[in-house]
C-alpha positions in Angstrom: 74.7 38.1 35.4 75.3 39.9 38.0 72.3 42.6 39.2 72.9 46.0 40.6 70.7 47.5 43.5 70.5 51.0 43.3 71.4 51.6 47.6 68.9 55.3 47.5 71.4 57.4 49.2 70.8 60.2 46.6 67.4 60.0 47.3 66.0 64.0 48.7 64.5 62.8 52.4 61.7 65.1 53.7 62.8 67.0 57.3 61.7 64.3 60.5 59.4 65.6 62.6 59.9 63.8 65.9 57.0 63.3 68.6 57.9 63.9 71.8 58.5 60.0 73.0 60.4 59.6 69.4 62.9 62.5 70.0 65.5 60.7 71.9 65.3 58.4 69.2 66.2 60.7 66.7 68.8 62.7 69.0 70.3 59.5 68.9 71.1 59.4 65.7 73.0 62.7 65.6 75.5 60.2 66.9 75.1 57.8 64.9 73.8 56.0 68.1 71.0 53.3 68.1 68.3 54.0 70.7 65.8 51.9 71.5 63.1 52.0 74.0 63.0 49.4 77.0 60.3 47.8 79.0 62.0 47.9 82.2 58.9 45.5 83.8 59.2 42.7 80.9 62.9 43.9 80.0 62.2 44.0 76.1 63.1 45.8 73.5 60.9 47.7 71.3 61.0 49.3 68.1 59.7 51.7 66.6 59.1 54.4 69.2 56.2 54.4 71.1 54.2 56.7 74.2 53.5 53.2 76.0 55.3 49.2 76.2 53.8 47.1 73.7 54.1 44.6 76.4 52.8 46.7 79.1 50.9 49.4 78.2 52.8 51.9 80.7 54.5 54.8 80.0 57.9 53.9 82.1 59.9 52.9 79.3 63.7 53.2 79.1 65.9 54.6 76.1 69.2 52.5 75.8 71.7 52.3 73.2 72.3 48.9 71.4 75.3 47.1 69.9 75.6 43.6 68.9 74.8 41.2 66.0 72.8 42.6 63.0 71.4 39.9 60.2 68.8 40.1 57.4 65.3 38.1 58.6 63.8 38.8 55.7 63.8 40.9 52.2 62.4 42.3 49.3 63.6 43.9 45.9 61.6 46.9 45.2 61.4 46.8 41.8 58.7 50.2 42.1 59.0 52.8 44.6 56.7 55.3 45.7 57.2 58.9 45.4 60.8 60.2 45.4 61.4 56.8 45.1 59.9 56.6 41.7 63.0 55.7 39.0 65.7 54.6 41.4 64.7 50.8 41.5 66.0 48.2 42.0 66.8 48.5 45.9 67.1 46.2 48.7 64.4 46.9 51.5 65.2 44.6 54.4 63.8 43.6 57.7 67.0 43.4 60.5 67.0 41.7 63.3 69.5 42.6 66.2 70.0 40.5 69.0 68.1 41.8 71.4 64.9 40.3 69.3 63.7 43.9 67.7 63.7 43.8 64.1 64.5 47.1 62.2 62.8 47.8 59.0 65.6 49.7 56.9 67.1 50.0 53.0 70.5 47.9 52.3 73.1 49.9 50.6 76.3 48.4 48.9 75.0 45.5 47.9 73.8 43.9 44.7 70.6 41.2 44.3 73.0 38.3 44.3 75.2 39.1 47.3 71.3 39.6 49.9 70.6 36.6 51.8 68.5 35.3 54.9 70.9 35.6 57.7 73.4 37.6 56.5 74.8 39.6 58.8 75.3 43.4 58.2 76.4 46.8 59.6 74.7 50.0 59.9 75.5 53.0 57.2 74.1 56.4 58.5 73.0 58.8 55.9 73.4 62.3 57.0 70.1 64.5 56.7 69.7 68.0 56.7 68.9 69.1 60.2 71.8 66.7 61.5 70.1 63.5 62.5 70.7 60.4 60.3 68.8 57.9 59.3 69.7 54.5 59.7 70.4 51.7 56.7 72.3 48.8 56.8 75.2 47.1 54.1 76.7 43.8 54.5 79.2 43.3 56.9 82.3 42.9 55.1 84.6 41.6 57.8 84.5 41.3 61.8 84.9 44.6 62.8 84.7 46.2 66.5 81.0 46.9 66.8 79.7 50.4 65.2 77.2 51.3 67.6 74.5 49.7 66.6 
């Protein structure tokens, strides 16, 4: 039998409040552009925003966009959410790996329990929010497609 996710797009999302080093982050996003910040001394990635490099402990870090390959590295089925979240389980909580070795911790729309698998690969879905950023979930990749900024 097949089970439904529920993919928590209806869910009401508090405003962000950026910090100062996470607003280009978030300006991003207006976009519907993946920032990430770059160590320009180790030349990694890093995710989630940061003052400093994880790596280096210096504030010279780098915002650039990314694009590439996108595949599940690990998931979970909530089966009971916090909060707002309260009710609208089951849904797909996954951690997504992009190929520049960051992983992105993010909910999977448009897909049910059945379909969600290690190393599947998948495509970012931006939900709008209120003040006109978006916030960034994924959903299986369908087909090859040109590459959706991300």
């Amino acid at each position: 039998m097949k089970r439904m996710m529920n993919d928590t797009r209806g869910i009401e999302r508090n405003p962000i409040r950026p910090s100062n080093f996470s607003q280009p982050y978030w300006d991003g996003t207006r976009e519907r552009r993946l920032l990430l910040q770059f160590c320009p001394i180790t030349h990694q990635y890093q995710f989630y925003p940061r003052p400093v490099s994880i790596f280096t402990g210096r504030q010279n870090l780098e915002w650039r966009e990314v694009a590439g390959n996108r595949t599940i590295y690990s998931y979970t089925i909530a089966e009971l959410g916090p909060g707002p979240f309260r009710g609208q389980e089951p849904y797909l909580i996954a951690l997504v790996e992009l190929n520049m070795h960051v992983r992105v911790l993010a909910n999977i729309v448009e897909c049910d329990a059945e379909q969600i698998k290690i190393g599947m690969p998948v495509q970012p879905d931006w939900l709008p929010l209120k003040d006109g950023t978006h916030l960034l979930m994924f959903r299986p990749r369908l087909m090859e497609t040109p590459d959706d900024n991300c």
